[in-house]
C-alpha angles and dihedrals in degrees: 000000000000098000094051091052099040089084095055084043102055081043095060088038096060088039091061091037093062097041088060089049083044091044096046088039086059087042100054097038126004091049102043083047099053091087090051095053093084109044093041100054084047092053094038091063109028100037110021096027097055085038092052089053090045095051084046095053087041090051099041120118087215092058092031089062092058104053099087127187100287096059088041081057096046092052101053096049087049089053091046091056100038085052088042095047107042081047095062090038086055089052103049089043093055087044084058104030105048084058090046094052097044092059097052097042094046098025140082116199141161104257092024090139098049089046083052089051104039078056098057096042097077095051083066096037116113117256083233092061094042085061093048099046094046079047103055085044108048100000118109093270088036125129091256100044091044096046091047091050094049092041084055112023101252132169098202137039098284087204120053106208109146112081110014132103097263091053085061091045105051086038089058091035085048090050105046111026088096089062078064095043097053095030099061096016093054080050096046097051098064102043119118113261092205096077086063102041079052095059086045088055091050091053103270115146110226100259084059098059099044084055104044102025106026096029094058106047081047091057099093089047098045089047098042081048090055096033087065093038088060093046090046086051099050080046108054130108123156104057087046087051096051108034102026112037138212089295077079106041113168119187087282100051088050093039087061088031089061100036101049114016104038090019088223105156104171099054085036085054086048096055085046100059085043096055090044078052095062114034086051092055087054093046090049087049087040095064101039101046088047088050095048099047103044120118139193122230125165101272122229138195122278090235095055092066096048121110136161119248105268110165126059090248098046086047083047093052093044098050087037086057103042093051086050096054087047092053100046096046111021099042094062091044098046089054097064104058093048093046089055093061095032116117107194114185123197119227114183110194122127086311126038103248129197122200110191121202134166124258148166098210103103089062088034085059084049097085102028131088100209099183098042090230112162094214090047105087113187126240098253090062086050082059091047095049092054095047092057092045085049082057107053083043105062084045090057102041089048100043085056101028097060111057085043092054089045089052090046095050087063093033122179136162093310096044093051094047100052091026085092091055084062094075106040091099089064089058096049120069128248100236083051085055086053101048083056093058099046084054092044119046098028081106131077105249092208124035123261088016127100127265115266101234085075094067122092096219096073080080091065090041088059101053106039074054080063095037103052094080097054093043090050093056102044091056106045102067080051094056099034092062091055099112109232086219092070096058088051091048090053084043101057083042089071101254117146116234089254091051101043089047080065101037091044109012107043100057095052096050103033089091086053103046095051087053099055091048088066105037082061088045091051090049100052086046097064113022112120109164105067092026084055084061106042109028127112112244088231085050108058122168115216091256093048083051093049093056094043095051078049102060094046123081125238133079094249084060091039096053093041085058084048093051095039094048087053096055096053086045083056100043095044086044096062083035087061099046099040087064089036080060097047105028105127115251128254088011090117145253098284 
């Protein structure tokens, strides 16, 4: 009887032997990887996929043979410049920004918050009302130009701003002085103010032991800060575009230059793998330099290291600085608002007069088409037209990013290897990503369809490209600090998963979430490099509109760009606070 019945045995043995291989096998490596499926495929096909083709057509010997001398020249002069200027924007930025971050981080004061949050406001700003603002304030209808040529009679700007190297300069120094401010003063603020009070015991003065004892331990954050000021500079287009022309073209200018203007693909594909070059080889030295200085000191609370100005040189250094910050980021942006409903009115008799007055003409132009021209599509349908990407935007970046932070919150083997890849949109630029797009996607992918670089939607694809990281890493602290205890709980309390994710889950990430949504919508809403490449002209997006009324004289075009530019400052503004409001805390400056 048993050995009729061993055979059937072993066999259901090895049956259930393999289900539970089977059964591991889904376990280690098909179920951690579900979350994954999405996001990969996506980035598979819209971001590698369009880089791989650049670095082919760049590489290629075919490409290679018909760049001649003069192309090689031109490269390596626009190289030279992108590497000279983003190196001066990096140190002005660190001679505003350590100060800076040495009064919020030290420092209580009445309007610290708003300081906080005046700061913040330029990092989200598009590149398109930088320009603006810097425009109504310095340009040659700008508040300054105008006030100094009515004060003394002239017939021309006194101050030439617009197009030169400084204005590159104070609009990078304007954008990204607030990386240096929350990186080291984030820093700054917990460290433990006993190491100090100890070097002051031992005889130290207190500028020694700022410089041997408090200088060293901010080392990894001052040169991580200036480490992503540089690469934002290197990266940066459309401030050098509109404010300071093609006499001072950077990769991305020339890029852009290249691509769309002289339709020169080849040597467009080689300054983009140049670029990618680059900006990989800082974030490589980026990330070991960082590594091999950090150090590890006993944290504090912010609070702790708060004081109120006492002395007159500390009051000096407070007010100083504060005039200083006013001036940087609220001047510009100021500006911008008051120039939109301005009305100036030129009078010529023996001395050049100005008469100001307010209007709401320029918004009023926004939604008409005043020449009836069918090609000409007003401003408010470029809003609309932004809102709508935004929208499909924040759907896309959620839908992805979601299952991928909750992967990460929880993060093993699998997490921790692809987390990286993750990243790699933030190092390539966003005209490069639309280059890719332009070589990739000029064909029909199936047959008898259109290509897709026709299709509108590819808008939407490229900045949810830019907005996943973001996304990603505004949701995961929300989802790491979910206790694992409370699910059970639900769980023994009969809940279904689908129920206790909304019962648990939900409330602790909603905030997050929220905030995620709009740091996607605030992205779309202002991103200008890859959307100038790959828009339909009947499609235009507000950024793409500001730039256009810019670049066309007249005052009617000069005011719309004035009033559009207002409108995304607003927009990006509440944008700004709104995550400010429910970021979650503790879950870090960036």
């Amino acid at each position: 009887m048993f050995t009729c019945h061993a055979p059937k045995v072993r066999g259901q043995e090895g049956a259930k032997t393999l289900r539970q291989e089977f059964g591991a096998f889904v376990s280690l490596w098909l179920r951690p990887s579900l979350p994954w499926l999405g996001v990969s495929i996506f980035l598979s096909l819209f971001f590698f996929y369009p880089l791989a083709r650049i670095l082919w057509l760049g590489l290629n010997s075919a490409s290679l043979s018909g760049i001649g001398i003069p192309s090689l020249r031109l490269t390596f002069y626009v190289l030279l410049f992108t590497l000279y200027q983003a190196f001066l924007s990096t140190l002005l930025t660190l001679l505003i920004g350590l100060p800076a971050a040495y009064l919020i981080a030290r420092f209580d004061f009445r309007g610290k918050s708003l300081l906080r949050l005046l700061t913040a406001i330029p990092f989200m700003l598009p590149t398109v009302v930088v320009a603006a603002g810097f425009n109504a304030l310095l340009g040659p209808r700008g508040w300054i130009n105008l006030g100094l040529m009515r004060l003394f009679g002239l017939d021309s700007p006194p101050i030439v701003f617009v197009y030169t190297l400084w204005a590159i300069l104070l609009a990078h120094v304007f954008y990204n002085t607030t990386i240096v401010i929350r990186v080291v003063g984030n820093a700054l603020a917990h460290l433990d103010p006993r190491l100090e009070q100890a070097a002051r015991l031992l005889g130290a003065d207190k500028w020694r032991a700022f410089w041997w004892v408090t200088l060293p331990l901010l080392r990894p954050p001052i040169l991580a800060a200036a480490l992503l000021v540089f690469l934002f500079d290197f990266t940066s287009f459309g401030v050098i575009l509109l404010l300071g022309g093609p006499r001072f073209a950077t990769l991305e200018v020339e890029i852009y230059i290249q691509a769309i203007q002289v339709f020169n693909l080849p040597l467009a594909a080689v300054l983009s793998l140049i670029q990618l070059l680059c900006t990989l080889a800082f974030s490589i030295l980026y990330s070991r330099i960082v590594t091999r200085l950090a150090v590890t000191t006993a944290p504090r609370a912010a609070a702790s290291n708060l004081h109120r100005a006492r002395s007159w040189r500390e009051k000096l250094f407070v007010g100083g600085m504060l005039l200083l910050l006013l001036a940087l980021f609220l001047l510009p942006m100021a500006s911008l608002p008051l120039r939109s409903v301005a009305r100036l009115e030129s009078a010529r008799g023996e001395r050049t007069a100005v008469s100001y007055g307010l209007t709401t003409d320029y918004y009023a132009e926004l939604f008409v088409n005043r020449l009836g021209s069918l090609f000409y599509v007003p401003p408010f349908e470029a809003l609309t037209n932004s809102l709508i990407y935004a929208t499909v935007t924040v759907i896309l970046s959620l839908s992805l990013g979601f299952p991928v932070a909750s992967a990460l919150a929880r993060p093993g083997r699998l997490e921790r290897l692809l987390d990286p890849f993750l990243m790699l949109p933030l190092g390539a630029s966003a005209v490069t990503l639309g280059l890719g797009f332009i070589i990739t996607f000029n064909r029909p992918l199936l047959a008898g369809h259109g290509s897709l670089i026709t299709s509108p939607f590819l808008v939407p694809l490229a900045h949810t490209i830019i907005a996943l990281p973001f996304v990603i890493r505004s949701l995961q602290p929300a989802l790491a600090s979910i206790p694992d205890h409370l699910r059970q709980a639900a769980a023994m309390l009969g809940a279904s998963p689908l129920r206790a994710w909304f019962t648990v889950d939900w409330p602790i990430v909603s905030r997050a979430t929220l905030a995620a949504a709009i740091f996607a919508f605030t992205v779309s809403l202002g991103e200008f490099g890859a959307t100038s490449l790959v828009s339909r002209p009947e499609y235009p997006t507000l950024p793409i509109a500001i730039y256009r009324f810019l670049s066309q004289p007249g005052g009617l075009n000069y005011g719309q760009a004035m009033a559009m530019a207002t409108i995304l400052m607003v927009v990006c503004a509440t944008g700004i606070y709104l995550i400010e409001h429910f970021r979650l805390p503790g879950a870090g400056e960036f």
